[in-house]
C-alpha positions as CSV (number, residue, x, y, z in Angstrom):
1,X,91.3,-99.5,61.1
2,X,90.4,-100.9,64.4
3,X,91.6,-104.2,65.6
4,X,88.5,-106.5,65.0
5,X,87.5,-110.2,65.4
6,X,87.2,-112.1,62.6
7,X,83.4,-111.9,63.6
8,X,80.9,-109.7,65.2
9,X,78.1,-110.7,67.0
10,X,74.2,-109.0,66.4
11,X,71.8,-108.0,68.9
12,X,68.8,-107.9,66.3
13,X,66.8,-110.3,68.1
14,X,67.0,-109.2,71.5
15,X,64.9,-106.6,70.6
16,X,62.0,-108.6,71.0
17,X,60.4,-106.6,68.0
18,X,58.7,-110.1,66.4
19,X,61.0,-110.7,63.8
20,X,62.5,-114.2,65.1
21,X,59.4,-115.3,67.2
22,X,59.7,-115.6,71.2
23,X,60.8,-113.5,73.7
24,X,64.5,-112.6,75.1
25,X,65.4,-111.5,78.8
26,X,68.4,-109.8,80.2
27,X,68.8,-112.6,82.3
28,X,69.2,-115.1,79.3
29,X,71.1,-113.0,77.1
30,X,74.0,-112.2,80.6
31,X,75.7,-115.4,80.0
32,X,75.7,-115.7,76.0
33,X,77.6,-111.8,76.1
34,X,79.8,-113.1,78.3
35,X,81.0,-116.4,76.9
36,X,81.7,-114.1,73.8
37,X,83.6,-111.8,75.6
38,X,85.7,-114.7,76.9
39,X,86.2,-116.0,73.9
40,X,87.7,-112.6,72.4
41,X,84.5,-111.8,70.3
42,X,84.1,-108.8,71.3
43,X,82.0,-106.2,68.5
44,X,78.9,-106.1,69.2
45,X,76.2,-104.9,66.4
46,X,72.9,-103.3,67.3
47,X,70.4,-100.2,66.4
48,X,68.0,-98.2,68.0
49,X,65.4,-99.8,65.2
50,X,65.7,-103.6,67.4
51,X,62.9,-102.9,69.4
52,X,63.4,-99.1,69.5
53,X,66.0,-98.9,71.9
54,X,65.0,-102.1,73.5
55,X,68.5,-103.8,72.0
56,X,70.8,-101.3,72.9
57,X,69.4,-100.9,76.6
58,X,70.3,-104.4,77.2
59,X,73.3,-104.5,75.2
60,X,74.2,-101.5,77.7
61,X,73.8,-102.9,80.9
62,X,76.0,-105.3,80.1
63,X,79.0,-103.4,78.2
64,X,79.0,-100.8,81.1
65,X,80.8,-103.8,83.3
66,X,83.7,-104.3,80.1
67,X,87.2,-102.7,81.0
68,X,87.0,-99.1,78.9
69,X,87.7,-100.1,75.5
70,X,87.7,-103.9,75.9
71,X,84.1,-104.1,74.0
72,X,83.1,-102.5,70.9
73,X,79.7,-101.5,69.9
74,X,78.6,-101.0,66.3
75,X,75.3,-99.1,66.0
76,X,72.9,-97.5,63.6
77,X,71.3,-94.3,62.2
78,X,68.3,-95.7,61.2
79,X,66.2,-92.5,58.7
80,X,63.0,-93.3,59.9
81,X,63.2,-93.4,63.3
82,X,64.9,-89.7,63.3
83,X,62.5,-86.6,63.6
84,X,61.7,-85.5,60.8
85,X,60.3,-81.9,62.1
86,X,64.4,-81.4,63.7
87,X,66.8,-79.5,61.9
88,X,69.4,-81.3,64.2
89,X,68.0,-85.1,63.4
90,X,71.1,-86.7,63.1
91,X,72.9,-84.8,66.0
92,X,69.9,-85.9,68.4
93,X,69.5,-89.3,67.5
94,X,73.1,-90.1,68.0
95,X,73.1,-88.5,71.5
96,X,70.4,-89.9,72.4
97,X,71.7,-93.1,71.4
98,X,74.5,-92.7,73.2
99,X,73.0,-91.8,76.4
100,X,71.2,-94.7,76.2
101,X,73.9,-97.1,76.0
102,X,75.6,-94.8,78.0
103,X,78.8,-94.5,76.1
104,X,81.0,-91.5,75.0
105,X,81.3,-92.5,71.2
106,X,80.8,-95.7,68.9
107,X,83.4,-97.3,67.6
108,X,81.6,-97.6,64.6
109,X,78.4,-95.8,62.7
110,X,76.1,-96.8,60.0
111,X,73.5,-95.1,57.5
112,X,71.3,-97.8,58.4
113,X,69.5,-97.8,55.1
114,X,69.0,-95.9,51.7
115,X,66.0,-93.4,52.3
116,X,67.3,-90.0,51.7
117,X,70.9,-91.2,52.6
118,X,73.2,-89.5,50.7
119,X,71.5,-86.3,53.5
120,X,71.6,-88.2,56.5
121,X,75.7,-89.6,55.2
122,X,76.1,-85.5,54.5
123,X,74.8,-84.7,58.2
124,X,76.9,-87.4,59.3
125,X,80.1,-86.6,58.0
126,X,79.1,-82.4,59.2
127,X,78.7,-83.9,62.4
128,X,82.1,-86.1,62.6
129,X,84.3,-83.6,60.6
130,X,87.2,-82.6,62.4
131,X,86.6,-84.8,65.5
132,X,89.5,-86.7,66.8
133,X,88.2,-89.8,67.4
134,X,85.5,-90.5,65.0
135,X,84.2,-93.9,64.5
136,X,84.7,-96.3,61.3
137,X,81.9,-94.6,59.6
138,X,79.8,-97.2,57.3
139,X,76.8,-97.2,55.3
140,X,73.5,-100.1,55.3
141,X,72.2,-102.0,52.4
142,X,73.4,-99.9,49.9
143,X,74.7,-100.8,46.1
144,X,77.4,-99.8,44.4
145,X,76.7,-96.5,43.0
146,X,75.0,-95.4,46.7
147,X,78.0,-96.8,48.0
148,X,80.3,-94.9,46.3
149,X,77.7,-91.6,46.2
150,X,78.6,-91.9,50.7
151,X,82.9,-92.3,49.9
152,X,82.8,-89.5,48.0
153,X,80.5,-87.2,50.4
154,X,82.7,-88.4,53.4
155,X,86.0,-87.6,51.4
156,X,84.5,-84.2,50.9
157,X,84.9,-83.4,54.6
158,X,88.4,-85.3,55.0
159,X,86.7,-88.8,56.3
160,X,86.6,-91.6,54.5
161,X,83.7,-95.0,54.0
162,X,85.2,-97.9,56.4
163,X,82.6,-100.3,56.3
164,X,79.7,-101.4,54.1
165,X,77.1,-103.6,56.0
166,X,74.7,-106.0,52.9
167,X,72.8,-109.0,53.2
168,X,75.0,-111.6,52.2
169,X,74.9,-115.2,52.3
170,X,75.0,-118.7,49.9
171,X,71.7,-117.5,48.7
172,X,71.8,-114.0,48.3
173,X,75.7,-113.2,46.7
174,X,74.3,-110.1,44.8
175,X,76.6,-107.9,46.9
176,X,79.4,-109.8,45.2
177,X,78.0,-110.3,41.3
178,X,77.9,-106.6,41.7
179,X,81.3,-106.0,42.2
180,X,80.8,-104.4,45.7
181,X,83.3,-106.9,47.5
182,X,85.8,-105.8,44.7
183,X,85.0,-101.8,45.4
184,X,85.8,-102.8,49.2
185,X,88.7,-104.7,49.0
186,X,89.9,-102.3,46.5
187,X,89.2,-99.0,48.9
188,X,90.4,-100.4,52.1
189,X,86.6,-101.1,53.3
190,X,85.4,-103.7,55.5
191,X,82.5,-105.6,54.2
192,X,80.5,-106.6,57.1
193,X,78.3,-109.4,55.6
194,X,74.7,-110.2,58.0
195,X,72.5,-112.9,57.7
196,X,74.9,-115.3,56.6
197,X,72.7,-118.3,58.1
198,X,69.5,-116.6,56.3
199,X,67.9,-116.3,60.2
200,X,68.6,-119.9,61.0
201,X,67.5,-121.6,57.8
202,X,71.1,-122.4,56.5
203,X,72.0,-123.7,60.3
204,X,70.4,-127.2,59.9
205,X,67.9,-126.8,62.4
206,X,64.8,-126.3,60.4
207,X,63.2,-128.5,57.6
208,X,59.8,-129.2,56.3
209,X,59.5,-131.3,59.5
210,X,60.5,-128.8,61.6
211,X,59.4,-125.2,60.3
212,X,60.3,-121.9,61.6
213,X,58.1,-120.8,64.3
214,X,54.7,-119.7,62.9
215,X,53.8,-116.7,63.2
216,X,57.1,-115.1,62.5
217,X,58.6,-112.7,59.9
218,X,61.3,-115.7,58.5
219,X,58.9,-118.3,58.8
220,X,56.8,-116.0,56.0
221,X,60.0,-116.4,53.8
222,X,61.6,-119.5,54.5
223,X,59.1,-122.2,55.4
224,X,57.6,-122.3,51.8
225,X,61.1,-123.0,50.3
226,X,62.3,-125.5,53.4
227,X,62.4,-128.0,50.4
228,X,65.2,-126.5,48.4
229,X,67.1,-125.4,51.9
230,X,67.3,-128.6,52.7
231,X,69.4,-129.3,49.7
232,X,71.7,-126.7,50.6
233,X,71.5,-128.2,54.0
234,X,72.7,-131.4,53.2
235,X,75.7,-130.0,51.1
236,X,76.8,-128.0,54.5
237,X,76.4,-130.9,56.6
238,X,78.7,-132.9,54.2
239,X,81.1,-130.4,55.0
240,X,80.3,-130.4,59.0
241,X,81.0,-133.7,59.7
242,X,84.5,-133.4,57.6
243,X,85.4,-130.6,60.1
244,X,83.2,-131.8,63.1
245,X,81.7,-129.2,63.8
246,X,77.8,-128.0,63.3
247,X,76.3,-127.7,60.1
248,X,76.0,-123.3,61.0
249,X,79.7,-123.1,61.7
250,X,79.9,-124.1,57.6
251,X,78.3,-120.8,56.1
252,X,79.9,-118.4,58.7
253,X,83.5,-120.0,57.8
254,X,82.2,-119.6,53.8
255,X,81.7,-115.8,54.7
256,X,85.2,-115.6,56.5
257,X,86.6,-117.3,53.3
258,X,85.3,-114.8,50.8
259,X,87.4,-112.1,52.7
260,X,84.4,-110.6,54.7
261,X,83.2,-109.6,57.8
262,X,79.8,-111.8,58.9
263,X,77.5,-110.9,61.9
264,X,76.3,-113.3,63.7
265,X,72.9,-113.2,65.9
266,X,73.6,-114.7,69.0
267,X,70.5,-116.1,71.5
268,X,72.0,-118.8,72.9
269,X,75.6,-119.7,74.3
270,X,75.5,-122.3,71.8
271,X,75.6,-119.8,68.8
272,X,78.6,-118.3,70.6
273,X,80.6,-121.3,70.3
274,X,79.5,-121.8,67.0
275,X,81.0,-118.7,66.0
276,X,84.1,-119.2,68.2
277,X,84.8,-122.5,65.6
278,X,83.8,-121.5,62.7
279,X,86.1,-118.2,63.3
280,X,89.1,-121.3,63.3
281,X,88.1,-123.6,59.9
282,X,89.4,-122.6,56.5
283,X,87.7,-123.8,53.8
284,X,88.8,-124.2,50.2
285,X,89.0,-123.0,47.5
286,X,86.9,-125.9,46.4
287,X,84.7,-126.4,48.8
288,X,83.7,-122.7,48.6
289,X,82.8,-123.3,44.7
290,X,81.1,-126.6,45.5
291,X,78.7,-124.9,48.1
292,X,78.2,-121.8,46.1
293,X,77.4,-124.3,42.5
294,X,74.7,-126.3,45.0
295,X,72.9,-122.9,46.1
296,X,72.7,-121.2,42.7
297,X,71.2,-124.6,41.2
298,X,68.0,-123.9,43.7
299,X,67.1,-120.5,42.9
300,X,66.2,-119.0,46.2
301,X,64.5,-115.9,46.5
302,X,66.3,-114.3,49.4
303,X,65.6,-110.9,49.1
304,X,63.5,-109.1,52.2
305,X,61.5,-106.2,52.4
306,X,63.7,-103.7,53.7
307,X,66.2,-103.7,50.9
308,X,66.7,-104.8,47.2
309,X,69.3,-106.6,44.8
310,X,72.5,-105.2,44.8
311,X,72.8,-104.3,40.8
């Protein structure tokens, strides 16, 4: 395995595809890489699907002035943005990938999601087979019988699954009641774990006073339950002010305590030094069960379109 942070940051939103709501220039997004990179956070998560190929451009620019091997990129093979009419679809959207961000390989590659995956993880592993320096090779949004459908594919052709990527936060632990966390611990499998703040909701910032922007995709899920986020909110900011720091740093440190990996979207500097913090508390074991007893009393439907419950 690679030598990674205890954190990775996510380039989602600056692909300006509507998801969060406003609009993100290069020029804004220079410093926050930056500060990360100074900091030593240095894994960087994006796809070709943010903004089809509008995150990795900028993420691009901005790598190509890192010392050679200094900055790590995690990207994605998303099924439906490949050709379908291409017998080589894989092959040709990780090249041109690639040349986009203008790199010679990824450090490491994901199935993005479940349509058709256990071809696109077959084409994948054809296409890494005997190659020197093949990336940690993971797989999207899968459960536990897809996930271990893709070890057993990769195995097949001498590689092995390094890394499962789930939604995972207080309010969505389905990855874990499924005993996925226990497969990944158990295999020697990073579980990367994204939107641990739920898009900003469990950051503190928003509540029924302060909705998420109208308009966008979060706001369509979270606004209507802001009243039983703000519950959760006020248990998280209990456990801010102990550490003093801000109330997002709390469910990012949660994520680090359950033994995974979270990905962080990062817009601002400030959500850089968030992460830089909440990559130094340790919470325990009783706090962790505290916050996790508060979120399962409100019932929160955190589930989005693009995937499912992990069962």
């Amino acid at each position: 395995m690679k030598n990674l942070p205890k954190i990775a940051l996510g380039a989602w939103a600056w692909g300006n595809d509507g998801t969060f709501g406003g609009s993100l220039s290069a020029d804004t997004l220079r410093p926050i890489f930056d500060t990360a990179m100074q900091n030593g956070l240095n894994l960087w998560d994006t796809a070709y699907a943010y903004g089809m190929g509008t995150s990795e451009k900028v993420l691009a620019d901005f790598v190509a002035g890192c010392e050679e091997g200094s900055c790590l990129v995690s990207d994605k093979f998303t099924p439906q943005c490949a050709d379908p009419a291409s017998p080589t679809a894989f092959k040709d959207m990780i090249e041109m990938q690639l040349e986009l961000m203008k790199l010679s390989h990824f450090d490491i590659y994901w199935i993005h999601n479940v349509w058709d995956a256990p071809k696109w993880t077959q084409e994948m592993a054809k296409f890494f087979e005997g190659k020197d320096h093949a990336p940690i090779l993971g797989v999207s949004n899968h459960n536990l019988a897809e996930i271990k459908e893709a070890n057993e594919i990769l195995k097949a052709h001498g590689l092995k699954l390094g890394a499962v990527q789930n939604h995972y936060s207080l309010i969505n632990r389905s990855s874990e009641e499924s005993g996925i966390l226990d497969y990944c611990k158990e295999n020697d499998i990073i579980f990367f774990s994204y939107m641990v703040l739920e898009q900003g909701a469990l950051s503190g910032k928003y509540d029924r006073e302060h909705p998420m922007p109208a308009g966008s995709a979060r706001a369509e899920t979270y606004n209507p339950v802001l009243d039983k986020i703000e519950i959760l909110n006020t248990a998280l900011q209990k456990l801010a002010d102990k550490y003093e720091v801000a109330v997002a740093q709390i469910p990012v440190a949660w994520a680090i305590a359950k033994g995974t990996l979270p990905i962080i979207g990062v817009t601002k500097e400030k959500h850089v030094e968030d992460a830089v913090k909440a990559a130094s508390i340790t919470l325990s074991a009783e706090e962790v069960a505290q916050l996790e007893q508060t979120a399962d009393t409100l019932n929160i439907n955190a589930i989005r379109f693009w995937e499912k419950e992990m069962k």
